[in-house]
N, C-alpha and C positions, 0 to 999 in steps of 0.2 A: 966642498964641505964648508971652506969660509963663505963662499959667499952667501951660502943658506943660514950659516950663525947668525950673520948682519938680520933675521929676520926677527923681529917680533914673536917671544916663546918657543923659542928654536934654539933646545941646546947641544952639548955635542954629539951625545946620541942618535938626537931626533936628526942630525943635519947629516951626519954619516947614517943613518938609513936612508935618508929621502934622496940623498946623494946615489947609493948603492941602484934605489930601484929607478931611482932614472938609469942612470947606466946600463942595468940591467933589461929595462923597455926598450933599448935601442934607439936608432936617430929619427926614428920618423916621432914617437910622443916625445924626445927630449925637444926637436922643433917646434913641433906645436906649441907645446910648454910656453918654449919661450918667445913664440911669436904672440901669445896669448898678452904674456906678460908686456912684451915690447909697445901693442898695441891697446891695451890699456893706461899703460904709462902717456902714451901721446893723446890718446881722445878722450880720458875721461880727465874733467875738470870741477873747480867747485860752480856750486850753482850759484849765479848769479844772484839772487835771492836770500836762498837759508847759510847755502856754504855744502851742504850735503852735495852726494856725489853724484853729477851728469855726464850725459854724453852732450848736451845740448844745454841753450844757456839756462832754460829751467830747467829742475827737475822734475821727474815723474809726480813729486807728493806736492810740489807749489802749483802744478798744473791740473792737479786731479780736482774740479769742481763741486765733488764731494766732500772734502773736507773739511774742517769746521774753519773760518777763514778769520774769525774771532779770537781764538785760541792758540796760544803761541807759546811751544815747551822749548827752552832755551835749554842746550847742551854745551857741553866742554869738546867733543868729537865729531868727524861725520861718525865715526863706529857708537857711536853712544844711540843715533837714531837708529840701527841696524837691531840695537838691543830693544826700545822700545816699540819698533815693527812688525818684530816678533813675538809681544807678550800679546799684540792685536788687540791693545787694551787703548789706543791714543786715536782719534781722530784728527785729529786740528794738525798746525804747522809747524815748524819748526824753525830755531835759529842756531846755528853751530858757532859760537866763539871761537875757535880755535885753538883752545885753552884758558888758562884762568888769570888772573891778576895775581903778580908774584914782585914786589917791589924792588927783594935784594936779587932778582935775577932782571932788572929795568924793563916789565913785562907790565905798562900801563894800561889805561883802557883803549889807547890809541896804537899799541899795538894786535890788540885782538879786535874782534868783529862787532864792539860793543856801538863804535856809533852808527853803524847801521843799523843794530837791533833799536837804538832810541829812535832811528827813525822810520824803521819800517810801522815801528809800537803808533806813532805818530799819523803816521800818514795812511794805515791800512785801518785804523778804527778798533785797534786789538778793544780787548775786553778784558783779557783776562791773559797770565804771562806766569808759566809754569817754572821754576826753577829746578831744573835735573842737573845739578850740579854734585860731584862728589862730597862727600862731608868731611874728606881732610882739608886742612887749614887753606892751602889756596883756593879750595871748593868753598869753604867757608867766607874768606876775605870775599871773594866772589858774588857770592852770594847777597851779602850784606849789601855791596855796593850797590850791585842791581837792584835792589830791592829799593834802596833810598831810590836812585834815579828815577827807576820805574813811577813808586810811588807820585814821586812829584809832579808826574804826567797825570797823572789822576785814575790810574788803571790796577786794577786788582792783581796782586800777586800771590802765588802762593808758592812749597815748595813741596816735594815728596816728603811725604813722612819717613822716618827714621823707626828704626826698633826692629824686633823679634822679626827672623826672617821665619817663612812659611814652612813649617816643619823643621822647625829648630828648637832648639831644648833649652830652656832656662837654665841651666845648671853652667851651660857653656857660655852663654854671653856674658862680654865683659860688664862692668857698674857705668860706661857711658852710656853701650846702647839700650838697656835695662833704665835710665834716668829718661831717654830717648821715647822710648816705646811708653812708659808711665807721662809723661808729658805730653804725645801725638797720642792718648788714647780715643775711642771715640764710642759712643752709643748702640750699642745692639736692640 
C-alpha cells in the first residue's frame, strides 16, 4: 500500500484497494503487473524530438507524415499531449518542456527543453507555435518568455484561450476567468 501511495492521485483508500485486488488476483496478474511496469520503466524513453513518450528514438506523432509539420503546440508534460490526443482536435507536432520556468525554485530555460524548442522553431520552418501552457503563474511566466523569444524569431504565436468551460455555469466561475473569457471572446 506505500508503495502504490508514491503514485500520482493515489490516496490511502485508493492504495489499500488496489493493494487488496492485486492480492486477491493472485501471483500470476500480480507478475504480469509488474513485469508490465518493470518493462516500461527500461524501454520507454523521451523522444528524441518533442520529449513525448517512445519506445524508439522518434515518436509515433514526429514520425506520422500526416501531421501538420508547421504547427507546433508547446506543453509543460508528456501527459499534457495524452490530453490533447484525445480531444482529436490538434494535428501538428508537439514540444514537451518538461516543466515551466520557476526562478526561486533555480528552474531557468536551460534547465527545461526550451533551447531545443528555439531550435527545432528554427530549423524545421515552424509557422506558427501554440502555447498549451497552464495559466498558473509558472504557466504564466512561461508563457511570456516563450512568446518574446518566439516572437523574435519572426513566428506567430498564439496561446489557448481561457474562459467559460463548456457546460459550465456563470454563476460559478471565479471574476478571473469571467475577465478571461470577456477578453478571448470571439465572433459567431
Amino acid at each position: 500500500m506505500e508503495a502504490l501511495r508514491r503514485l500520482p492521485s493515489v490516496g490511502p483508500r485508493s492504495a489499500e484497494r488496489l493493494a487488496l485486488h492485486i492480492l486477491k488476483s493472485g501471483s500470476d496478474p500480480a507478475r504480469s503487473l509488474a513485469e508490465s511496469i518493470l518493462e516500461a520503466g527500461s524501454v520507454v524513453r523521451p523522444c528524441a524530438n518533442c520529449g513525448f513518450f517512445s519506445q524508439e528514438p522518434l515518436c509515433d506523432l514526429c514520425r506520422d507524415s500526416t501531421r501538420i509539420s508547421k504547427l507546433l503546440c508547446v506543453v509543460e508534460q508528456a501527459t499534457d499531449v495524452l490530453a490533447f490526443e484525445k480531444s482529436g482536435g490538434f494535428k501538428g507536432l508537439y514540444h514537451v518542456l518538461g516543466g515551466c520556468l520557476s526562478p526561486l525554485d533555480e528552474i531557468g530555460p536551460e534547465e527545461l527543453n526550451i533551447p531545443r524548442l528555439l531550435k527545432r522553431i528554427r530549423e524545421e520552418s515552424v509557422e506558427e507555435v501554440i502555447l498549451g501552457l497552464n495559466t498558473d503563474v509558472k504557466g504564466e511566466t512561461t508563457t511570456l518568455y516563450l512568446a518574446h523569444e518566439i516572437h523574435a524569431l519572426g513566428v506567430r504565436v498564439t496561446r489557448l484561450a481561457t474562459g467559460i468551460s463548456v457546460g459550465g455555469a456563470l454563476e460559478y466561475a471565479d471574476s478571473a476567468t469571467l475577465g478571461h473569457a470577456l477578453k478571448d471572446r470571439k465572433p459567431i
